[in-house]
C-alpha positions in Angstrom: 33.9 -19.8 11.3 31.1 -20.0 8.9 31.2 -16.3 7.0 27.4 -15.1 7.0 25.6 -11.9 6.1 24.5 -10.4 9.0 21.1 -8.0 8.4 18.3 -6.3 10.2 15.4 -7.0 8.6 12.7 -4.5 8.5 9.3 -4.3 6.7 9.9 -1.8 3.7 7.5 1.1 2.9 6.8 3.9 1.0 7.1 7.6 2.7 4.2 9.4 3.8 3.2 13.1 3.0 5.5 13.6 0.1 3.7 15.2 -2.6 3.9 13.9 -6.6 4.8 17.0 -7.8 6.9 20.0 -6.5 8.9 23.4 -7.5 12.2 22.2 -5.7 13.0 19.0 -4.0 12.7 21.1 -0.6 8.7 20.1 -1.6 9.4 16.6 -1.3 10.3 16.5 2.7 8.1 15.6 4.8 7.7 17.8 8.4 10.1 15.9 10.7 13.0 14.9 8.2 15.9 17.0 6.5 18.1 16.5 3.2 21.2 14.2 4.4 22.2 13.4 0.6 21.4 14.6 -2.8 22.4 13.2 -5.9 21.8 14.4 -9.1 21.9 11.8 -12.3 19.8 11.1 -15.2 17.5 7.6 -14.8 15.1 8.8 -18.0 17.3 9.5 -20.9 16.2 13.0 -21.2 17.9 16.4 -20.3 16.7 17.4 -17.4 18.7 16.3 -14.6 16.7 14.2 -11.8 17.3 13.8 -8.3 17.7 11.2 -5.7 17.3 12.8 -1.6 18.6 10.5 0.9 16.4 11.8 3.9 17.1 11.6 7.9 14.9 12.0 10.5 15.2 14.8 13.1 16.7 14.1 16.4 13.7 14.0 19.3 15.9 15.3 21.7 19.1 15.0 23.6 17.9 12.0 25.8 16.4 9.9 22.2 18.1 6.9 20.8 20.0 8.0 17.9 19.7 4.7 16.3 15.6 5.4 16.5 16.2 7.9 13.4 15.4 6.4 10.4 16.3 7.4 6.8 14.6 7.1 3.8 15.1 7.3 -0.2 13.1 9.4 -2.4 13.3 9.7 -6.2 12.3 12.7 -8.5 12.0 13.3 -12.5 13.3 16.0 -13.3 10.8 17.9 -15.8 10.2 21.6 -16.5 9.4 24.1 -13.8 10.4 21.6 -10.7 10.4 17.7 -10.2 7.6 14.8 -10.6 7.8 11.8 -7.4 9.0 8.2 -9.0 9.5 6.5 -5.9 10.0 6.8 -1.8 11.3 3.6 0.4 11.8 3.6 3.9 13.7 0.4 5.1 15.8 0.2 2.6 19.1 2.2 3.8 20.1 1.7 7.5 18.8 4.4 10.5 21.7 6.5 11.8 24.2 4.5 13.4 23.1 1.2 13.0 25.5 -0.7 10.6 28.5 -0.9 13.5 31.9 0.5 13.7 32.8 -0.4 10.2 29.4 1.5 9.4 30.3 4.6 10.9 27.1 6.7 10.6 25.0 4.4 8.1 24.9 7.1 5.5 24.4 5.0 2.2 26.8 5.5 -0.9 24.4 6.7 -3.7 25.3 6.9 -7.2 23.4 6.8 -10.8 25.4 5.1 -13.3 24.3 4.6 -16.9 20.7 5.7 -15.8 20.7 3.0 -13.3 20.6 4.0 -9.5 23.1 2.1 -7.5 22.7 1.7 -3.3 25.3 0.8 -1.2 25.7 -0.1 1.9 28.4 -1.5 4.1 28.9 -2.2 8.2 29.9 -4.3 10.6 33.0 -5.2 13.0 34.9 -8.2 12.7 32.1 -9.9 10.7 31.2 -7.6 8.1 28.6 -7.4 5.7 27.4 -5.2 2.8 24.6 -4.7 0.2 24.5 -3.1 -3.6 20.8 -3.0 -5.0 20.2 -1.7 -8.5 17.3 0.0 -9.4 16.1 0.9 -12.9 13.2 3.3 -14.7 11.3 0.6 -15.8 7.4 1.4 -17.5 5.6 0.7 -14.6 8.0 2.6 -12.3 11.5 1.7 -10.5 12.5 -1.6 -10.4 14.8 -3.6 -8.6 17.3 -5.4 -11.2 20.1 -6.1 -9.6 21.2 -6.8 -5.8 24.7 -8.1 -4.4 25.3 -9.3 -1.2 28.9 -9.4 0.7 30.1 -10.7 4.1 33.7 -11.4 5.9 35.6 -12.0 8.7 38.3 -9.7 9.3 40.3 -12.2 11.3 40.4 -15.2 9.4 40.0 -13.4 6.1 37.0 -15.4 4.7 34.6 -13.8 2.7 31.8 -14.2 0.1 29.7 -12.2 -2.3 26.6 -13.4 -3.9 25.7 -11.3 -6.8 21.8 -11.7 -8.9 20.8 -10.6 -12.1 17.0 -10.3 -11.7 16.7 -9.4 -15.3 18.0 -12.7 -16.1 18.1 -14.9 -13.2 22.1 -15.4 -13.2 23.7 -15.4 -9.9 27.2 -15.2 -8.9 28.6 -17.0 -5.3 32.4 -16.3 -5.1 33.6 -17.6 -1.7 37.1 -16.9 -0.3 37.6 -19.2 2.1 39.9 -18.5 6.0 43.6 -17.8 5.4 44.5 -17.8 8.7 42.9 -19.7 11.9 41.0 -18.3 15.1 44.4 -17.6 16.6 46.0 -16.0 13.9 47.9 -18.5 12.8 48.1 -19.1 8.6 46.3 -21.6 7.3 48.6 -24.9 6.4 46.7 -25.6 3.4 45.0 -22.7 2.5 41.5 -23.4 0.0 41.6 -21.3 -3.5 38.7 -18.9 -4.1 36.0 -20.6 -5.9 33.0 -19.0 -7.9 29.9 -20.9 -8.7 27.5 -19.5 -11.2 23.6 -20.6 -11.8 20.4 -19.9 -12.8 17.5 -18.9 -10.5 13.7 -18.6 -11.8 12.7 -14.7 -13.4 10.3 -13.5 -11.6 8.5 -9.9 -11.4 10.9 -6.1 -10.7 10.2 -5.6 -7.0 9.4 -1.7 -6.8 10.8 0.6 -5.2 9.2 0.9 -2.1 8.9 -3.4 -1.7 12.7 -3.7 -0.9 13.7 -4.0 2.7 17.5 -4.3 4.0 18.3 -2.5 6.8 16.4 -1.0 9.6 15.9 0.1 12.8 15.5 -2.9 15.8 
């Protein structure tokens, strides 16, 4: 089988009622939504650590559809005597439960390496698929510079991973193709991994709040 990458694709957006500027990042959550995540890192170069809150929506009530609670990513500067907004998205990271078994809860992986901020998601069952985006503290805001997208089959062992440099316009394809068949069976002549490099056309950081992945159906 053909091994694809297998998204919900939702209209991204930015998060209503957070304020630009607050003592704590308590201040930055809306009514309605709690503090799932927070990860501290530094995306200026300065002292002052900043923030990034991976939100989640309150349950409506025992007889709601969990998968109805979305979550959504906001961004804070650290600075003195509290925190400055950079950025909100919701649409980017999956709603609660909705990236399968392999997903577990949806809860992203959120990390800030070298001043970049890194997003990672993974789900799926037997077909699974997962996304990396990179964001950076550009001048006009964050940017998206970076994204990678991974898919397999957990029976036959087939994968691939495309990987873009939007700073650049290098992308990445490495495909490993089935090593065994629908039943189980090995393949007789199994086919190496390849990797194909190229060059796509630069064009303008998306922002923050312009980059959709997951959401809710």
């Amino acid at each position: 089988m053909n091994v694809m990458l297998l998204r919900v694709l939702v209209l991204s957006a930015s998060l209503p009622g957070v304020p630009k500027s607050g003592a704590d990042v308590n201040a930055f959550v809306p009514k309605g939504w709690a503090i799932e995540q927070r990860v501290n890192g530094d995306l200026d170069g300065d002292a002052t650590p900043d923030a990034v809150l991976v939100l989640l929506q309150a349950s409506q009530g025992e007889d709601s559809n969990p998968n109805s609670r979305q979550r959504a990513l906001v961004v804070l500067r650290g600075k003195a005597g509290g925190f400055e907004l950079l950025g909100t998205n919701v649409g980017l990271v999956a709603c609660f439960q909705c990236l399968g078994v392999k997903g577990g809860d949806g809860e992203p992986q959120i990390t800030i390496e070298k001043r970049v901020l890194v997003v990672s998601q993974f789900g799926g069952s037997r077909d699974a698929y997962g996304a990396t985006h990179r964001f950076r503290l550009e001048k006009n805001g964050l940017r998206l510079i970076g994204v990678d997208h991974s898919s397999g089959d957990a029976l036959t062992g087939a994968s691939a991973l495309r990987s873009e440099n939007l700073l650049n316009g290098a992308v990445v394809v490495e495909t490993q193709p089935a090593q065994v068949d629908e039943s189980g069976e090995p393949v007789k002549t199994p086919k190496a991994k390849t990797s194909k490099r190229s060059k796509v056309a630069v064009k303008p950081l998306p922002a923050l709040e312009d980059v959709s992945e997951y959401g809710s159906n």
